[in-house]
N, C-alpha and C positions, 0 to 999 in steps of 0.2 A: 179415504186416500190410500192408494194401491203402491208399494213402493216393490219397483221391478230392478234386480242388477244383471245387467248386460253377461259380466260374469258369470252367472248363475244357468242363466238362462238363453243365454246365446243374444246376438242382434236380432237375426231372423225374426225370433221369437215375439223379443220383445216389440219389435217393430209392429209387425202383427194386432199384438195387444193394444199399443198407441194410434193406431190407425182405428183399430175397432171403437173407442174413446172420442175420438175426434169425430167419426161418424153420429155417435151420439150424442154429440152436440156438449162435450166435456174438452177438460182442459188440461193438457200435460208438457210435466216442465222436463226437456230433454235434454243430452249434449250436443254440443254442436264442437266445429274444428277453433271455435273460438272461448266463447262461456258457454253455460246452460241459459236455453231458451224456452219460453211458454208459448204454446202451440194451441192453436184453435181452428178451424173450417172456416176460410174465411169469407163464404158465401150463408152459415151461420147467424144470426143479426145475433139473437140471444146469447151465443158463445163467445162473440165480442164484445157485451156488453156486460158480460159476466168476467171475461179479460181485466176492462179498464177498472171494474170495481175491486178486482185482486189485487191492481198495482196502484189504483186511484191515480187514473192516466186521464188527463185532459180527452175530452170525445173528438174535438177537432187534429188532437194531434195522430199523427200518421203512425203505421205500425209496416214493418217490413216483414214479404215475405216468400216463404220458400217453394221452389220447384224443385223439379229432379233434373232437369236438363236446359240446356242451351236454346234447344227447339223449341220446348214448352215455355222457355223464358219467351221469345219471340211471338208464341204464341196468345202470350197476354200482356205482352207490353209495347211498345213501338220503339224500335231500337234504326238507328243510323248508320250510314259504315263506321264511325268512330268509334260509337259504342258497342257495336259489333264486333268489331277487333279487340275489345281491349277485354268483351266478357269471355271471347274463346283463348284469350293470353293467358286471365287469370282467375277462371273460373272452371270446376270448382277451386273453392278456395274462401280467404277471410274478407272479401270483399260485398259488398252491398251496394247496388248500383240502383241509382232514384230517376228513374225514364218516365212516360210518358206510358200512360197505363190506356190498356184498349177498354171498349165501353162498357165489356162485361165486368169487369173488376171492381167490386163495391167500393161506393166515397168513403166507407168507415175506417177504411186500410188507406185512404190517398189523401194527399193535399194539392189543392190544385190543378187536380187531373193528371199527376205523377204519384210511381208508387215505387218504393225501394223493394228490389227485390235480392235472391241470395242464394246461392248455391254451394252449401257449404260442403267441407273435401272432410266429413266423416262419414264412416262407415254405417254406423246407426242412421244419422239423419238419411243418406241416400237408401237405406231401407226402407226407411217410413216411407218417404216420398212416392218412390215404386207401390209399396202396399195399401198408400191412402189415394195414389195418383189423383189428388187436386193442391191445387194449393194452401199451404196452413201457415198461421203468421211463425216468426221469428224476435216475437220482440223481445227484449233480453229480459230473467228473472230477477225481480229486484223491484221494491218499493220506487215509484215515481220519485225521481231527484236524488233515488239512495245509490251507492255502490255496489254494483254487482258483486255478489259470492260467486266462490269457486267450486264451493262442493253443496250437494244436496244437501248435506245436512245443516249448515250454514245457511243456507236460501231458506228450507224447513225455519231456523229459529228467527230471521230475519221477517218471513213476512207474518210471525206473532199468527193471532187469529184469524187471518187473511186467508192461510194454508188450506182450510180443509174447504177452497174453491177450487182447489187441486185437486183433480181427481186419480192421476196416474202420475206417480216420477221414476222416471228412466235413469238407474242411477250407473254410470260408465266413470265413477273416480273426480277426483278435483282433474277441474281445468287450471294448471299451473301455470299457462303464459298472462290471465288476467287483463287482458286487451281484449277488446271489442271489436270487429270488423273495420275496415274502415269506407266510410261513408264516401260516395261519386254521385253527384248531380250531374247529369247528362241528358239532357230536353234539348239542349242546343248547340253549337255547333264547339264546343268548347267547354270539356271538365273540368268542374270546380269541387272541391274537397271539402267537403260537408263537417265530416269529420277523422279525424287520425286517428289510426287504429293499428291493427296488426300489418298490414300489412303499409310502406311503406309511400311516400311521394315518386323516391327515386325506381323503388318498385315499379310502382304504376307508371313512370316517365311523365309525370304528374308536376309542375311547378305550384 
């Protein structure tokens, strides 16, 4: 396990690094504008399944994940004018939006034939994104059922001997706000709030 700081070495840099990683079919726990995230190719099978065995994540449960753009969000998901508007209101940003996945997008990452996806408003992740340009999950770092940490190194004592299925960590400082994204189901004609997160109901205009 390769531990990279942002500080040290710049985003560019690092981004770089994490993309080359991900290419290789490895796994890296990053920052994101909410917590730190574990990232993998999620076209992959092996780097998913080496994912679910790090967090010990149910295989049918869904994983969210990230692009770099709005366009590319469209590109692999099927979005409405609802969901249309409300990802260019507030994305990037803390939000995670579960649409209606087009037919390329592995079942591994969906349920249902929807797949949560993310676009998050840090500066690293949108590097990565640019430098690996495919999609890589977003599912948050943390033992299955456990509480998210805030800092690398806490995440490190947290998942015990799990860690060294980690192969890169991105380390950019604790994430101090401790909130998770918050979760929009949107398949139909009318969002439902999955779950509460950073960002708010009245935020989203969201009942």
């Amino acid at each position: 396990m390769k531990i990279l700081r942002i500080s040290d070495v710049g985003h560019q840099s690092a981004a770089e690094e994490a993309a080359r990683i991900l290419e290789g079919g490895g796994i890296v726990l990053y920052p994101t504008d909410t917590l730190y995230g574990l990232g993998v190719d999620i076209q992959n099978t092996g780097a998913l399944e080496r994912l679910r065995a790090l967090k010990g994540r149910e295989r049918r449960k869904p994983v969210s994940v990230v692009v770099a753009t709005i366009e590319e969000l469209h590109a692999h998901a099927h979005l409405h004018e609802g969901a249309d508007a409300l990802v260019r209101k507030h994305l990037p940003g803390a939000l995670t939006l579960v649409v209606k996945a087009r037919s390329h997008i592995p079942e591994e990452v969906t349920l249902n034939g929807a797949v949560g996806m993310r676009i998050p408003n840090d500066s690293f992740v949108q590097a990565l994104a640019q430098a690996f340009n495919k999609p890589f999950t977003a599912t948050s770092a943390n033992l299955s059922g456990h509480t998210p940490r805030s800092t690398p190194m806490d995440i490190i004592v947290a998942m015990g001997p799990r860690i060294e299925l980690i192969d890169l960590v991105v380390d950019d400082g604790p994430r101090e706000g401790g909130q998770a994204s918050t979760v929009v189901l949107y398949t139909g004609d009318v969002p439902l709030v999955l779950r509460d997160g950073a960002l708010s109901r009245e935020e989203l205009g969201i009942e």
